[in-house]
MARDREN-721986 format. One record per residue (C-alpha): residue number from 1; residue in one letter; x, y, z. Coordinates in Angstrom, 2 decimals, m for minus. Each point is the difference from the previous one (the first is absolute). Layout:
N
[NUM "a" [X Y Z]]
...
END
This chain:
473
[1 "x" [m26.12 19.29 16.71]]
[2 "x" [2.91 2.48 m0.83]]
[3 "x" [m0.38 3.53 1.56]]
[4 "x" [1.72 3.03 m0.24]]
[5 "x" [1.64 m0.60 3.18]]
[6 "x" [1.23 m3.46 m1.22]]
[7 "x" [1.77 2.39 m2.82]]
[8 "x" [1.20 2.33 2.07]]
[9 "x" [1.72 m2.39 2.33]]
[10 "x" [1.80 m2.07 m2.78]]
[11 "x" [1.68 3.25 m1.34]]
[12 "x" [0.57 2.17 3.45]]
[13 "x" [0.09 m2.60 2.97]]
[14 "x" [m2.92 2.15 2.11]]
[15 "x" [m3.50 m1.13 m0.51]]
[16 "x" [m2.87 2.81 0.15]]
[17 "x" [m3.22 m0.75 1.11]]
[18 "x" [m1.64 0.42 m3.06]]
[19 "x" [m1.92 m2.75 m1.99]]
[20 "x" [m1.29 0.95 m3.28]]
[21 "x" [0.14 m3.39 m2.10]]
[22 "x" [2.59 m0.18 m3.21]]
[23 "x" [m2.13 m2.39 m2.41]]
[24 "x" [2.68 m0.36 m2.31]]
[25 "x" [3.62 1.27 m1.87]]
[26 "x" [m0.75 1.01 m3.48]]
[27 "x" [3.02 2.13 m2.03]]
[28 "x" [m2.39 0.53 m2.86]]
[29 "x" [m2.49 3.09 0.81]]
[30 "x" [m2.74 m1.84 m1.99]]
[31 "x" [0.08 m3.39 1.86]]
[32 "x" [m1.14 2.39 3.75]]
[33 "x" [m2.79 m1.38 1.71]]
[34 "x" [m1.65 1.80 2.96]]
[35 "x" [2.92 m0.46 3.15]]
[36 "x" [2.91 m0.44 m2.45]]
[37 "x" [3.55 0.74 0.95]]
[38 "x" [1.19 1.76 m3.29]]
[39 "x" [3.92 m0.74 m0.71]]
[40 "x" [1.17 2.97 m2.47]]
[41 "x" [2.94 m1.64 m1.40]]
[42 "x" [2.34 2.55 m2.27]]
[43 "x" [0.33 m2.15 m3.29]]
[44 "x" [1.65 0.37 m3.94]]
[45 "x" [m3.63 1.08 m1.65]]
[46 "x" [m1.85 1.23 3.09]]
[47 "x" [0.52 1.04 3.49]]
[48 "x" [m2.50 m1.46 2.73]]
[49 "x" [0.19 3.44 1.54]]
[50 "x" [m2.10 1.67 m2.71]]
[51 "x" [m2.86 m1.96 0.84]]
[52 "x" [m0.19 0.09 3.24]]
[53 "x" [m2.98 2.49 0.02]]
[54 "x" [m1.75 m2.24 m2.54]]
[55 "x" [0.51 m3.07 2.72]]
[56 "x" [m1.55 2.33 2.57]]
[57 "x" [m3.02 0.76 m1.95]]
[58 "x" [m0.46 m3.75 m0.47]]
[59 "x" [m0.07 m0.36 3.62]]
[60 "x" [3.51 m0.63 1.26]]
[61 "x" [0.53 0.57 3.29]]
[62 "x" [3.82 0.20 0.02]]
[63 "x" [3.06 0.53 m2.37]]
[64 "x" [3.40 m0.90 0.09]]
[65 "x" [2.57 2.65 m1.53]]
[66 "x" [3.66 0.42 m0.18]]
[67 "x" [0.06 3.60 m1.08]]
[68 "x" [m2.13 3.37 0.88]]
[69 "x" [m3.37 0.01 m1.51]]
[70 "x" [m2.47 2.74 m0.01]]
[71 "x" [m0.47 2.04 2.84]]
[72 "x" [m3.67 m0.36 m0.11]]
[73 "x" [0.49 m3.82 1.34]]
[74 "x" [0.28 m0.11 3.82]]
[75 "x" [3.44 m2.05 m0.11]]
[76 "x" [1.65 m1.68 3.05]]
[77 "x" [3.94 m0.44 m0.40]]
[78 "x" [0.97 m3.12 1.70]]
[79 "x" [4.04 0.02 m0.52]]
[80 "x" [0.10 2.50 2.79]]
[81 "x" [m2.82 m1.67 2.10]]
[82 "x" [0.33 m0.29 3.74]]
[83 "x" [m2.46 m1.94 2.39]]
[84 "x" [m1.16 3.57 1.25]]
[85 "x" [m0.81 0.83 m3.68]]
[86 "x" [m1.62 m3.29 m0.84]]
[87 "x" [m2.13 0.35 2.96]]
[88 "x" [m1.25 3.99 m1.26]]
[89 "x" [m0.48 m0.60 m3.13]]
[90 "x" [m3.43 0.23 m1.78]]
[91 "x" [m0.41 m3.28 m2.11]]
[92 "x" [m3.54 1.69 m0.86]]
[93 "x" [m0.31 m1.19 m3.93]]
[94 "x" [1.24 0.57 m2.89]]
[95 "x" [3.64 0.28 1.27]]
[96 "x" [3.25 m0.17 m1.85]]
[97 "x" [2.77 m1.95 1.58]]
[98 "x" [3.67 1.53 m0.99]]
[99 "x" [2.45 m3.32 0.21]]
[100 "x" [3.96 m0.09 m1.68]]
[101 "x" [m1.52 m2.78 m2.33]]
[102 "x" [m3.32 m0.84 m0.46]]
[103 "x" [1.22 m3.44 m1.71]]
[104 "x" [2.28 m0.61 3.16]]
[105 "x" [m2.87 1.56 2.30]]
[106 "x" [m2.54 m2.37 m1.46]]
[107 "x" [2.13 m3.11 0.80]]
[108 "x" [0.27 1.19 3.08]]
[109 "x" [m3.51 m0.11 1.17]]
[110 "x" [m0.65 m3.19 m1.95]]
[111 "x" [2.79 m1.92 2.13]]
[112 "x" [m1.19 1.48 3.13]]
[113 "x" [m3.65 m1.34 m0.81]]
[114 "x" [0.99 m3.38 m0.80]]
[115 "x" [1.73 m0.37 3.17]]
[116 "x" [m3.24 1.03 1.68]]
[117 "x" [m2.17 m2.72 m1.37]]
[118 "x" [m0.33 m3.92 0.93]]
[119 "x" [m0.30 m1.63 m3.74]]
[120 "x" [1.66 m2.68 m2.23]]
[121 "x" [1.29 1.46 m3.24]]
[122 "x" [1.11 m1.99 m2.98]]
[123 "x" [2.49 1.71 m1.94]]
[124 "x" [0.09 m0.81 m3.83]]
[125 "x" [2.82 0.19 m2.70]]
[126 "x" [1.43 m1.11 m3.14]]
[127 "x" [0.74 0.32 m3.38]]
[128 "x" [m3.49 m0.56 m1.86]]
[129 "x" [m3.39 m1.02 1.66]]
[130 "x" [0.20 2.24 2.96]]
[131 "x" [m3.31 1.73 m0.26]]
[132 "x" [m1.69 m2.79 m1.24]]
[133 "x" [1.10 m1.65 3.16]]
[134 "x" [m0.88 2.51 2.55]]
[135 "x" [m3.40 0.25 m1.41]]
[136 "x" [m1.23 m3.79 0.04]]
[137 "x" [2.38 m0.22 3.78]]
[138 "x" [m2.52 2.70 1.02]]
[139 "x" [m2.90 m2.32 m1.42]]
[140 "x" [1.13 m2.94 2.50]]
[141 "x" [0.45 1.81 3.15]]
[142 "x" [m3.07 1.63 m0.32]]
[143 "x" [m1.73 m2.78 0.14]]
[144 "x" [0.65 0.38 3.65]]
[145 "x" [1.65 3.07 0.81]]
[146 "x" [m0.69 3.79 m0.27]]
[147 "x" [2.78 0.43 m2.93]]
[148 "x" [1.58 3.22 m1.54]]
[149 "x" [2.00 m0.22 m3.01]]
[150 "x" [2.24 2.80 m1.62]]
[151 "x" [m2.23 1.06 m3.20]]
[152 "x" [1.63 m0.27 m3.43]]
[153 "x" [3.58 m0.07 m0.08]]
[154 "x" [0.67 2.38 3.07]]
[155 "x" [3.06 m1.87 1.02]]
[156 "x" [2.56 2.62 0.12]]
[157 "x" [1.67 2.36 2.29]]
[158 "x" [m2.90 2.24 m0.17]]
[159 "x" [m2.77 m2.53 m0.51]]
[160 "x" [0.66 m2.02 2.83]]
[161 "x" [m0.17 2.18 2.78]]
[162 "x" [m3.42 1.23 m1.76]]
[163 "x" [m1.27 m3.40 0.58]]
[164 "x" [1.45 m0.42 3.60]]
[165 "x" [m2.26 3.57 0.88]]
[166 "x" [m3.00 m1.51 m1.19]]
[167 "x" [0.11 m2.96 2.44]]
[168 "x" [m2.01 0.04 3.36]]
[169 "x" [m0.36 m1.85 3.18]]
[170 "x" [m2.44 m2.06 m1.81]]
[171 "x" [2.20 m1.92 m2.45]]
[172 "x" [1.26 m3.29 0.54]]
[173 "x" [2.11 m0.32 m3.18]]
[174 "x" [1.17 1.85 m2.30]]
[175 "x" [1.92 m0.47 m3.45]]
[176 "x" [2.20 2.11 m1.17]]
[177 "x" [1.88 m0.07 m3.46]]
[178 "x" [3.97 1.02 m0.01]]
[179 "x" [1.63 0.93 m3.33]]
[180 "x" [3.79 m0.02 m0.38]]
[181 "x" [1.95 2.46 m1.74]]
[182 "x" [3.28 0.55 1.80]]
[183 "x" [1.93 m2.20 2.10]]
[184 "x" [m1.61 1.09 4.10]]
[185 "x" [m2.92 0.78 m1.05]]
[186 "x" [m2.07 m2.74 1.11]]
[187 "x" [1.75 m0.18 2.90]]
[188 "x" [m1.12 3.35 0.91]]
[189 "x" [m3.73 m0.55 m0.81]]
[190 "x" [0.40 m3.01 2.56]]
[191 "x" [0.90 2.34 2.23]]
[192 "x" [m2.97 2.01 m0.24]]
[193 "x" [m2.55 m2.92 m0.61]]
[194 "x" [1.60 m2.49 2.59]]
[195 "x" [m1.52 m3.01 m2.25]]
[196 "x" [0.28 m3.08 2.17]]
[197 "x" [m0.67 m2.48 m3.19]]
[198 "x" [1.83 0.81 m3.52]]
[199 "x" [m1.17 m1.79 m3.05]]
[200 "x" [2.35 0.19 m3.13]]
[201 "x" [m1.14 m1.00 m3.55]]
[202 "x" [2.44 m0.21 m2.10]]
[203 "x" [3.87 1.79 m0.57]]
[204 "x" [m0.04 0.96 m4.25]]
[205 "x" [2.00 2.77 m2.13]]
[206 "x" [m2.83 2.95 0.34]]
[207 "x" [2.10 3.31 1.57]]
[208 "x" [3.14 m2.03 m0.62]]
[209 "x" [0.93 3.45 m1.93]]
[210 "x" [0.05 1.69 3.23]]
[211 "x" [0.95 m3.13 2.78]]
[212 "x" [2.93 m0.97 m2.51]]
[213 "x" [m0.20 m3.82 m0.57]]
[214 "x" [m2.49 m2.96 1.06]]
[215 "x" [1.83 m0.31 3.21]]
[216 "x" [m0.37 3.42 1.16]]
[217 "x" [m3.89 m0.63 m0.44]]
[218 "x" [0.28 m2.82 2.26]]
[219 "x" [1.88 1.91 2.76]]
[220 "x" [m2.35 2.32 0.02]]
[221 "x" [m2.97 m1.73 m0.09]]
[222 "x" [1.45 m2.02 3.21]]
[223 "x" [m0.55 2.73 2.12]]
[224 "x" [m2.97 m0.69 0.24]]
[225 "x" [0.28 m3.40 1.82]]
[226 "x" [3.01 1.15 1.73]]
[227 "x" [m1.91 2.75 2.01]]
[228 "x" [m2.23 m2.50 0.97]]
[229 "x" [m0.58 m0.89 3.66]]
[230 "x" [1.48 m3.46 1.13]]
[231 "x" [m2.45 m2.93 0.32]]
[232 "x" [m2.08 m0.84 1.00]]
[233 "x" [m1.34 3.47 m0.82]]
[234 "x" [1.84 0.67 m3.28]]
[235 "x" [m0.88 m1.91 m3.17]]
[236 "x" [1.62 0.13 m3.38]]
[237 "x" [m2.36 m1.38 m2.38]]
[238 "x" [1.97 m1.10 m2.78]]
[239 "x" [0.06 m1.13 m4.26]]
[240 "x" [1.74 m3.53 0.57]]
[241 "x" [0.25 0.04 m4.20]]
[242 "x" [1.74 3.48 0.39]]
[243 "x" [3.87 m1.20 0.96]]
[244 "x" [0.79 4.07 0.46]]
[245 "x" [m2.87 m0.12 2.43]]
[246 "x" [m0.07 m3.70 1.49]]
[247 "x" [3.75 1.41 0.96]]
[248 "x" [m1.35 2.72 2.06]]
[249 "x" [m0.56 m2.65 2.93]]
[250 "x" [3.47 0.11 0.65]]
[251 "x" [m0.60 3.78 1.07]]
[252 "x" [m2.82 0.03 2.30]]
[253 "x" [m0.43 m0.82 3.77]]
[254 "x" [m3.93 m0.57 m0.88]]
[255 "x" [m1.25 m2.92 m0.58]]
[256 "x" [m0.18 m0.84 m3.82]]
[257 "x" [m3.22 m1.59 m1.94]]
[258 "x" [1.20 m1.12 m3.38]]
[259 "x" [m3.20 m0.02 m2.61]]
[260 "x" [0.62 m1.28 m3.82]]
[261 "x" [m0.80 m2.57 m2.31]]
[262 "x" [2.93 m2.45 1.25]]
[263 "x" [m1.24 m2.49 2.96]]
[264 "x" [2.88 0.97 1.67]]
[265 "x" [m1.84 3.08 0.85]]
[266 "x" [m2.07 m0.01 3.25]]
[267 "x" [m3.30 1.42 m2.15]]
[268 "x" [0.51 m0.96 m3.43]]
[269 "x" [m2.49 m0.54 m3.40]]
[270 "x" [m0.36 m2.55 m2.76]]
[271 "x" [m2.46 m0.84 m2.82]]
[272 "x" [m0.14 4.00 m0.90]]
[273 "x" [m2.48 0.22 m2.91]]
[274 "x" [m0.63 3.17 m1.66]]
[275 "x" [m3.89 0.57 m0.97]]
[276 "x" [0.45 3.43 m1.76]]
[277 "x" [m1.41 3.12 1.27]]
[278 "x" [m2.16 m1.94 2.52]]
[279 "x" [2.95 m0.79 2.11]]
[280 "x" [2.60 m3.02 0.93]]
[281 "x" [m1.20 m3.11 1.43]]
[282 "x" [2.98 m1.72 2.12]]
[283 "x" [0.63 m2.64 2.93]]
[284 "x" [1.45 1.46 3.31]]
[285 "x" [1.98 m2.27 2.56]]
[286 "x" [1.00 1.10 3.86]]
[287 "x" [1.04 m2.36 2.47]]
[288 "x" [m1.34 m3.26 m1.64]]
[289 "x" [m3.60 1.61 m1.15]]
[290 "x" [m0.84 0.56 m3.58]]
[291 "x" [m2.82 2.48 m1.44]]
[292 "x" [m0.45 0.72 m2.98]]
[293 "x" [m0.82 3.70 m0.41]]
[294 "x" [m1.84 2.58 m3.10]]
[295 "x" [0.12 3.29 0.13]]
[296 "x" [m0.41 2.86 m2.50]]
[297 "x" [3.83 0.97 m0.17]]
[298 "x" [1.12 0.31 m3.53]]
[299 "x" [2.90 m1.63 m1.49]]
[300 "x" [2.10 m3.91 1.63]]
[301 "x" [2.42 2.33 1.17]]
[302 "x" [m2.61 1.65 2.85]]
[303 "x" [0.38 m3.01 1.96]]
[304 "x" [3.12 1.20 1.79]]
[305 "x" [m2.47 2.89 1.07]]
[306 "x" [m2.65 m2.07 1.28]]
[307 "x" [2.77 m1.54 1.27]]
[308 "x" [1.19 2.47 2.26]]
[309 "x" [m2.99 1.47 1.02]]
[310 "x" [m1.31 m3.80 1.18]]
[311 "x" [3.85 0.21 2.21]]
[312 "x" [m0.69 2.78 1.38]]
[313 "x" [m3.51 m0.96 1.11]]
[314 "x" [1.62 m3.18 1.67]]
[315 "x" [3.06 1.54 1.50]]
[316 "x" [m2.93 2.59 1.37]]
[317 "x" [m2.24 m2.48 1.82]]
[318 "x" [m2.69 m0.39 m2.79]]
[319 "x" [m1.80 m3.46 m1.18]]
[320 "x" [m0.74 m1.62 m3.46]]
[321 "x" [m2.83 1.42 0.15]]
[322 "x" [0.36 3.42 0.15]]
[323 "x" [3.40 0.03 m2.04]]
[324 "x" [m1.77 m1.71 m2.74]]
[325 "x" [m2.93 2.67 m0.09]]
[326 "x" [1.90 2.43 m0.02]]
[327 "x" [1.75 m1.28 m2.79]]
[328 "x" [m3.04 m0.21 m2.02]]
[329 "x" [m1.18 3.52 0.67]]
[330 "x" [0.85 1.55 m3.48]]
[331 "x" [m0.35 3.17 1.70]]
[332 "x" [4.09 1.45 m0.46]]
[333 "x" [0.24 2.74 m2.53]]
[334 "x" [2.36 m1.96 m3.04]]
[335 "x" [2.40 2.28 m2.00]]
[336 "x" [m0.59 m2.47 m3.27]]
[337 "x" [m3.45 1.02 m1.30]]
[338 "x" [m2.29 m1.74 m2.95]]
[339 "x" [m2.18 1.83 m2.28]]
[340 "x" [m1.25 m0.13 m3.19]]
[341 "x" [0.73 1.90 m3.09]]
[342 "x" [m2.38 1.90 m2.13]]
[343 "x" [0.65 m3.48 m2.72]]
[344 "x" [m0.52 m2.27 2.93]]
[345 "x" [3.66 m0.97 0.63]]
[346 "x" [1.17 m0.81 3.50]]
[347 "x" [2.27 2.77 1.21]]
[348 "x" [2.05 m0.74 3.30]]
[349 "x" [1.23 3.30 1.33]]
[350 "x" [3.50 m1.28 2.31]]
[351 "x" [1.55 3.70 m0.87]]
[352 "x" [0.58 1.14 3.52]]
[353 "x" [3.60 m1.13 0.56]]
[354 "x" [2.28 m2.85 m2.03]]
[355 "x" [2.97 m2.13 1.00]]
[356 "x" [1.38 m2.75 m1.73]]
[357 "x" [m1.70 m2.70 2.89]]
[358 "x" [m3.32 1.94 m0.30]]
[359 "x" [m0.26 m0.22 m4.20]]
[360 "x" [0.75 m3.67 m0.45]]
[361 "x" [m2.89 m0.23 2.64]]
[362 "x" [m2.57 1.87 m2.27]]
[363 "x" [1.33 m1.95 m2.66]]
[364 "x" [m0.84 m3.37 1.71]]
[365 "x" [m3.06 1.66 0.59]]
[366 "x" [m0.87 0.82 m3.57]]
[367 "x" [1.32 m3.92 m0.83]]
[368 "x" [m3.04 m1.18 1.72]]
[369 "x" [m2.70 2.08 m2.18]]
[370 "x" [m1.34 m1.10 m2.53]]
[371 "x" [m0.57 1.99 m2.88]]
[372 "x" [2.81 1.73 m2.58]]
[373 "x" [2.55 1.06 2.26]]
[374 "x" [1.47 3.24 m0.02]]
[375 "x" [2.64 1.67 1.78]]
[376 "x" [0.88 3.67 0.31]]
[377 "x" [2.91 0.56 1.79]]
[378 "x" [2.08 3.18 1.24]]
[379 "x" [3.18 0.99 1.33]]
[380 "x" [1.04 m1.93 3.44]]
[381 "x" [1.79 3.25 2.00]]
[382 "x" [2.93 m0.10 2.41]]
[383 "x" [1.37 m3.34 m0.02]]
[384 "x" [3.65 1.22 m0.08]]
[385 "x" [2.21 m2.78 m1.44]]
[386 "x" [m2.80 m2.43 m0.22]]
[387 "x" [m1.93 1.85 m3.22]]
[388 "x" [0.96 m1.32 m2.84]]
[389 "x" [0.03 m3.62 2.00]]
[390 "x" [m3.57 0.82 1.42]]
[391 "x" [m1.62 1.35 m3.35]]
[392 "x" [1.34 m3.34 m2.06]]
[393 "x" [m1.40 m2.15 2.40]]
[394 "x" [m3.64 1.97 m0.22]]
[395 "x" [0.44 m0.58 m3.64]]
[396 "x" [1.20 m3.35 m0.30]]
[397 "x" [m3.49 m1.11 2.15]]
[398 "x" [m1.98 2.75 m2.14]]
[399 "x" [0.85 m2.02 m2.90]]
[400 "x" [m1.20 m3.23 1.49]]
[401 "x" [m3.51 1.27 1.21]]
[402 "x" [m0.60 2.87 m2.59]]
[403 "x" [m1.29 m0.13 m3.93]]
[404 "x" [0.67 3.81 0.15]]
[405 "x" [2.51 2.44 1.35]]
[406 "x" [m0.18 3.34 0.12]]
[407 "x" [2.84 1.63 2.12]]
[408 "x" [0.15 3.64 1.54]]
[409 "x" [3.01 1.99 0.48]]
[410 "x" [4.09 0.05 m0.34]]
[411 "x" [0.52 m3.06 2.29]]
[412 "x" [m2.93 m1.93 m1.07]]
[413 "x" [1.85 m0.34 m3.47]]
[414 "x" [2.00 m2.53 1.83]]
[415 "x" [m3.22 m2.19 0.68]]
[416 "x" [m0.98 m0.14 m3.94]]
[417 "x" [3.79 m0.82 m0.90]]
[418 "x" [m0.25 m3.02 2.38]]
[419 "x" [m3.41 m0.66 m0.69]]
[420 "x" [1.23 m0.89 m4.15]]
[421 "x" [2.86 m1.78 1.42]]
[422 "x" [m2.01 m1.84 1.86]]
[423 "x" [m2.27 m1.55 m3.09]]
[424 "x" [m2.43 2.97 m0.30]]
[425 "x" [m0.66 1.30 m3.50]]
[426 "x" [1.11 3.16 m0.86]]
[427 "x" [m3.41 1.03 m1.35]]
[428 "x" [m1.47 m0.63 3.71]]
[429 "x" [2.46 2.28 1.19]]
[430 "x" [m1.14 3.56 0.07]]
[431 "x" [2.81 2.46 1.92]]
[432 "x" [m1.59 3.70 0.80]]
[433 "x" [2.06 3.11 1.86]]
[434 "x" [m3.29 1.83 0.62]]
[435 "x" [m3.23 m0.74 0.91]]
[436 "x" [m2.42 1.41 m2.50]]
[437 "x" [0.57 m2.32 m3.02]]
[438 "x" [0.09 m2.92 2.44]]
[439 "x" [m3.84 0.83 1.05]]
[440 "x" [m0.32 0.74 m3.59]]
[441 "x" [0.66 m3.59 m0.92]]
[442 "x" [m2.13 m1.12 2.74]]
[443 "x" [m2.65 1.47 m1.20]]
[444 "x" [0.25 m1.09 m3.04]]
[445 "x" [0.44 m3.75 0.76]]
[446 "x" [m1.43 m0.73 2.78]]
[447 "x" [m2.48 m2.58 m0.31]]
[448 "x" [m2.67 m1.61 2.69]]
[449 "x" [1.78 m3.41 0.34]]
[450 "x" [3.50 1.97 1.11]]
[451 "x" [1.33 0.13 3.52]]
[452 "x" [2.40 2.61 0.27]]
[453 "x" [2.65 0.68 2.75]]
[454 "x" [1.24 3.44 0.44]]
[455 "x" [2.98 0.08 2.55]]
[456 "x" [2.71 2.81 0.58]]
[457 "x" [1.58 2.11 2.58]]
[458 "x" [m1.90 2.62 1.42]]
[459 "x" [2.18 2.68 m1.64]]
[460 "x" [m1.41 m0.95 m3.98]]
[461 "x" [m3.68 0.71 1.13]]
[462 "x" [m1.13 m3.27 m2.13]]
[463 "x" [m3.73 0.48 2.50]]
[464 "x" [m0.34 2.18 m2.95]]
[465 "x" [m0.48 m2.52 m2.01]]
[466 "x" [m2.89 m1.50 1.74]]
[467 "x" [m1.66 3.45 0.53]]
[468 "x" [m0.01 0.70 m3.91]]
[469 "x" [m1.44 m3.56 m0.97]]
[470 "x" [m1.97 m1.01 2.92]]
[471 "x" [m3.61 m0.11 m0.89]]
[472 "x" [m2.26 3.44 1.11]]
[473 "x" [m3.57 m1.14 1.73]]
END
């Protein structure tokens, strides 16, 4: 496991003989468990630094700083450090560890573990689906391998690394989400992870704000397969209905694996059936063999995830057998949750993030409910030049699935106005700019034979809405 000395090396170059285990990275002082290295990272609404005594009293052994802390912490400044110092020192805990960066510091030690450890890991990014498609990945290799998987959405600069620290000698796999914001950044979470397979779900307009255009997405998401090793090592798993991503084989030296619904695809699906909220039932075909396959995903569009994680089992060595129960575990944590309202309605909670791609897919969801069909839709953030493109095509579909709309916020106007365009009656139209007389109608309407989607980005806080009608036990 990672030690101290481990640490020390990656950031000085002179190993000490010590060996207390690091358990884990954690920036948050609450997150510490016993043997934690504690990063104190200087932010906009708090600085790491004043918590580092409250990460010591929760039994951290070590903390990262880039600036002087209280003189009551035994401190060990490792931008001057020699071998002769490195040797001296007393790594007797709790012990602060003064670095130029802790951000930069923390990298460090991540890349110099991953070089240190014999281990596939499968690298996975894209526009929508990502976490879904780490978790049920992890599902089939663990049906044969001791698996890690970054938890939640760690995939950034910071959350990577965290994830790389908590892998041991043990691990055969590991998954590891990467998020793109800027153009280089995946590339330099490759760097750090060394993933030698890359699965990519899909290239849509979320972040095109920030990346600039469609294209740009793309690009960056390519980095992923093009820091791949070549084959036969490296493998780019890839969306063969995706023609931003089935492009990417043109910039990889691994070998690609094309998954879809076309039978041009080397693993590819047909006869997709969607049975509600007790999964998709589908037919799978690889190399002349045909199963046909349950399992509790929700939604006709999870079979591209099933998909990939069934590619990545065969690219990996794996059988039917264990592919197909992992598949079926049900175990992955689902952002999209279903509860029921204090009148009985059906409430599906997809509020965590929303794109264009991922909305139509709730919407096909709700289209195979039964029941009075209601959709309650926010604001789709950062799509640059694709909003007002992105929010009429959410409302054009909202209009075919939905006998109510109720829209949230200043873009979401632009789903009701193509919603009536579309055929919808302007009394089934409801448009709200704040959230309290939207719940207010909800309450007030609600009935036991509704199903209700609530979907929005992260930034409107619609989970609100599901906390103020869900029903109390």
């Amino acid at each position: 496991m990672l030690t101290i000395a481990d640490a020390i090396e990656a950031l000085t170059g002179a190993r000490p003989a010590a060996a207390t285990v690091i358990t884990e990275a954690v920036i948050d002082s609450r997150q510490v468990i016993p043997g934690s290295l504690f990063v104190a990272i200087p932010g906009e609404k708090a600085d790491g630094h004043d918590f580092i005594a409250e990460a010591f009293k929760r039994g951290a052994s070590f903390a990262l700083t880039q600036r002087d802390v209280d003189a009551s912490f035994r401190t060990f400044d490792l931008r001057a450090a020699t071998p002769e110092s490195v040797a001296a020192q007393d790594y007797s805990i709790p012990l602060c560890l003064r670095v130029e960066n802790t951000v930069t510091a923390l990298q460090q030690i991540a890349r110099f573990w991953r070089r240190k450890l014999n281990l596939r890991i499968i690298g996975v990014t894209g526009s929508v689906g990502k976490s879904t498609t780490k978790e049920m990945i992890a599902e089939v290799l663990a049906t044969r391998f001791r698996t890690l998987k970054s938890p939640g959405n760690l995939n950034n600069e910071i959350g990577l690394p965290m994830t790389v620290l908590r892998l041991s000698e043990g691990h055969q796999r590991a998954v590891m989400e990467m998020g793109f914001y800027v153009p280089g950044e995946i590339a330099f979470l490759c760097d750090i992870a060394l993933p030698q397979v890359g699965v990519v779900t899909n290239v849509g307009t979320v972040h095109a704000e920030r990346a600039g255009s469609q294209e740009a997405i793309a690009r960056g998401k390519a980095e992923l397969v093009q820091a791949l090793p070549p084959a036969p090592e490296g493998v780019a798993i890839l969306n063969f209905d995706d023609a931003w991503v089935r492009k990417m084989e043109e910039k990889t030296k691994a070998r690609v694996f094309f998954y879809g619904l076309s039978p041009e695809a080397h693993l590819w699906a047909d006869h997709v059936e969607g049975l509600g909220l007790d999964g998709i039932r589908f037919r799978i075909h690889y190399q002349g063999e045909t199963l046909h396959v349950k399992i509790p995903l929700i939604g006709r569009h999870s079979v591209h995830t099933a998909l990939r994680a069934a590619a990545v089992g065969l690219v990996e060595g794996m059988n039917w057998q264990e592919i197909l129960e992992g598949l079926s575990q049900g175990h992955m944590q689902l952002r999209l949750a279903a509860v029921r309202s204090e009148t009985g309605a059906l409430l599906l909670d997809d509020t965590y993030n929303a794109s264009p791609e991922s909305m139509l897919a709730a919407l096909n969801l709700l289209d195979e409910l039964d029941g009075r069909k209601i959709a309650v839709l926010g604001d789709m953030l950062e799509l640059g030049p694709y909003e007002r493109g992105g929010h009429e095509m959410v409302g054009l579909r909202a209009a075919q699935v939905a006998g109510t709309l109720l829209t949230l916020g200043e873009r979401a106007h632009i789903i009701a106005e193509a919603a009536r365009k579309a055929g919808m009656k302007k009394s089934s139209v409801l448009e709200f700019d704040t959230l309290e007389p939207l719940v207010d109608w909800l309450n007030t309407n609600l009935s036991k034979d509704d199903v209700v989607l609530i979907k929005g980005s992260h930034g409107l806080r619609m989970d609100r809405i599901t906390n103020v009608l869900e029903i109390r036990s």
